[in-house]
N, C-alpha and C positions, 0 to 999 in steps of 0.2 A: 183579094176577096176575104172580106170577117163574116162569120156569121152569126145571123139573127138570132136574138134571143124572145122567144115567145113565152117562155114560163111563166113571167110576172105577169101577162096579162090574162095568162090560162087560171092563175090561181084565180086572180080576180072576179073573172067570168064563172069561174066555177062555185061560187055564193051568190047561188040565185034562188035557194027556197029558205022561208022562216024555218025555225025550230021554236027550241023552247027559250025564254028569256038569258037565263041562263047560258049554254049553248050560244047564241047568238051574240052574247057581249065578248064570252071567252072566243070567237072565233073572231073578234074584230079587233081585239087586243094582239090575239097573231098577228094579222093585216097590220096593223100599227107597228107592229118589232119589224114585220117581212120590210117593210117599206123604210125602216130606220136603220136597214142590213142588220135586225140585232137578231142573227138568222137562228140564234142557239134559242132564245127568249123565244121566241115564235114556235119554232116548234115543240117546247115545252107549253104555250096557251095550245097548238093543237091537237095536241097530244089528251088533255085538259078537254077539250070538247070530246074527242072522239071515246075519254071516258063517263062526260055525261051520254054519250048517243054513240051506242058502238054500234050502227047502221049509219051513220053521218058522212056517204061521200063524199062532202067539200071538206071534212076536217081530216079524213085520209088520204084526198087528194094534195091540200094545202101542207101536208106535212113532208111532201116528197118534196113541194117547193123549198120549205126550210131545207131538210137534210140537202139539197141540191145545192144551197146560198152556202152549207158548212163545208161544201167540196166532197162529200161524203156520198160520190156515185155511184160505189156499188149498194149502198143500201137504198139510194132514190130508188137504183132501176126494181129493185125487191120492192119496195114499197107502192111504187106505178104497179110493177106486173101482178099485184094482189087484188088489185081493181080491174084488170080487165074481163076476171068473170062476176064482178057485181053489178053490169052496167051491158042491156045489147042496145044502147042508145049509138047510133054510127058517131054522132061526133065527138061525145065524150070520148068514146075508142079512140077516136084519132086525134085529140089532143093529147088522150095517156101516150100513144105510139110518138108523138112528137118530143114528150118530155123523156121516154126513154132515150129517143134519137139522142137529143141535147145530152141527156146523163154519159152514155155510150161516146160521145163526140168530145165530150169534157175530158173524158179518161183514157183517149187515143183509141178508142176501139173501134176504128173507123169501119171496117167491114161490117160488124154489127150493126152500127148505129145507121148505116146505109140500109139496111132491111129494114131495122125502125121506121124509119121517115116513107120508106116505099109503105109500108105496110099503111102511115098513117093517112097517106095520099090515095090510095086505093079507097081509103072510105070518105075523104075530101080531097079530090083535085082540083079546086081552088085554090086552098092554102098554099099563098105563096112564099111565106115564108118554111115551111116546112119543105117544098122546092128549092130555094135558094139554099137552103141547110145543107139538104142533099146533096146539091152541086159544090158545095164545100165541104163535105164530108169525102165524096169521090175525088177531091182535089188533093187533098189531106191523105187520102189512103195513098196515090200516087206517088207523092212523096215520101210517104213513108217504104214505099214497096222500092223505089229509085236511091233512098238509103240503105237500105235492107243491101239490096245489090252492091251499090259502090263498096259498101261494109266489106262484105264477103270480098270483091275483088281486092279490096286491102288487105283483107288477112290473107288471101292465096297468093297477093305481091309479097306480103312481109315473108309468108313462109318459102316463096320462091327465094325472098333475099337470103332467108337464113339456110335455105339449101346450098346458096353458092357460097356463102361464105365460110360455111362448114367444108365445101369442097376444095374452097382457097385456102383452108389453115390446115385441109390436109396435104396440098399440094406443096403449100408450105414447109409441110413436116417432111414429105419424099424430099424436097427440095435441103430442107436442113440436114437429111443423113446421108445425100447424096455429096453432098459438100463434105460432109465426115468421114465419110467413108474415103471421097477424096484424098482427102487432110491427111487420113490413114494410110493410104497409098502413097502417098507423097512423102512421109517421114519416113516409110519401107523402104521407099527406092535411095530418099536420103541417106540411112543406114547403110542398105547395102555399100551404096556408092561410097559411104566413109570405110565402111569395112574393106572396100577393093582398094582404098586409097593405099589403107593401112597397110594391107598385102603388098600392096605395090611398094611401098616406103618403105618395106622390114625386106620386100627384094632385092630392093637399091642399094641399102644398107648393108646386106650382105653381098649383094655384088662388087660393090666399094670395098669392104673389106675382103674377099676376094683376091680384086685388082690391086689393091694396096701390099701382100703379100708379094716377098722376094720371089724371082723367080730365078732358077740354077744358069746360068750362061754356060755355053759350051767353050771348050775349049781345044784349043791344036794340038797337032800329034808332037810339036815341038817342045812344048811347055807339059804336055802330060809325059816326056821323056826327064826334062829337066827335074821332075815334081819327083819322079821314082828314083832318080841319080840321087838326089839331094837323100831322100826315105834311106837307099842303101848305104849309102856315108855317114849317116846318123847312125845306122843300125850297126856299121862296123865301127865307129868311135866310141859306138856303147861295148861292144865285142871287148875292146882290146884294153880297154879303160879294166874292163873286169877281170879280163887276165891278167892284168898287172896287178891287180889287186888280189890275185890266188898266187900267181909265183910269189912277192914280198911276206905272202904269210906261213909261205913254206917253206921260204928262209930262216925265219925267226924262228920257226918249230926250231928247226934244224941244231943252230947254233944253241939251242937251251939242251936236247940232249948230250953236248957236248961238257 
């Protein structure tokens, strides 16, 4: 569905009484730019009338047409809405109500511009194309309200994803110090276990040498008789050795006091 454009023909219909010579060439001179899209030109010749005849309807209606052709819809709908209390003519009304439609519709402000067109069909329910507008206007709103939605359900998916994945890089992180903490336990118990080794290896070491030391063997009542016979025989060969050697020196005395 596109919808109809009625402005060019509203402007058109809307020059339908004389004025003054003047007045009336500069209002045809717009029409000639309107019609050559030279929408800026045009509304400068409107503009141009509406300062010969500032009562001149068709030249402040025709000038919303311009500003309308420059894309410039917030000032069309200002310039429409300033005409609907200079006119209780019903259809005028409801051609100004259609061209705000149109301006309002241009500028995505589909809710509005859906009042517009109700408004302007209330005083023509005829006009079919200000009907078929409508119905593309409320087509237009729908889609705009079923993006609106999907929108939002993407931002509350994207922030659901970044909820989880905030909770996976904290899980993550448990996950990383629990492995450390591991790691930490692991080289404790390693320690330990080298330190018991060590113990254990400086036990062995000293029990080796230990075991490595002589140890006394006993001996028979035989040989421990032999051992004390042998000690006293020594002790009397020392005895007598020494007495020999005090009698020969007491000889010697002897023979010298002589």
């Amino acid at each position: 569905m596109v919808k109809r454009s009625g402005l060019i023909l509203l402007v058109l219909m809307g020059i339908i009484s004389a004025y003054g010579q003047n007045e009336r060439k500069v209002i045809r001179d717009g029409i000639r730019a309107y019609e050559n899209e030279e929408f800026g030109e045009a509304e400068v010749q409107f503009r141009k009338a509406e300062n010969i005849n500032q009562e001149s309807y068709e030249a402040e209606f025709n000038t919303g047409a311009a500003l309308y052709g420059q894309e410039k819809y917030e000032e069309t709908v200002k310039q429409y809405q300033s005409l609907l209390d200079q006119t209780d003519d019903a259809g005028k009304t409801a051609r100004i109500w259609h061209n705000i439609g149109n301006s309002l519709l241009e500028a995505q402000q589909y809710a509005p511009s859906i009042e517009a067109y109700k408004n302007s069909l209330r005083l023509n329910p005829s006009d079919e194309d200000t009907r078929y507008n409508l119905a593309y206007a409320k087509q237009k709103l729908n889609e705009q309200q079923q993006q609106n939605q999907d929108q939002e359900q993407d931002k509350d998916q994207e922030q659901q994803d970044q909820e989880q994945d905030k909770d996976k890089d904290q899980d993550q992180d448990q996950d990383q110090n629990q492995d450390q903490d591991q790691d930490q336990d692991q080289n404790q118990d390693q320690d330990q276990d080298q330190n018991k080794d060590q113990q254990q290896d400086q036990g062995d070491d000293q029990q080796d040498r230990q075991d490595q030391q002589p140890v006394p063997q006993e001996i028979s009542k035989e040989d421990a008789e032999r051992m004390l016979k042998a000690i006293q025989q020594q002790e009397k060969d020392v005895k007598e050795k020494v007495d020999k050697k005090k009698a020969a020196a007491a000889k010697v005395k002897t023979e010298k006091d002589w």
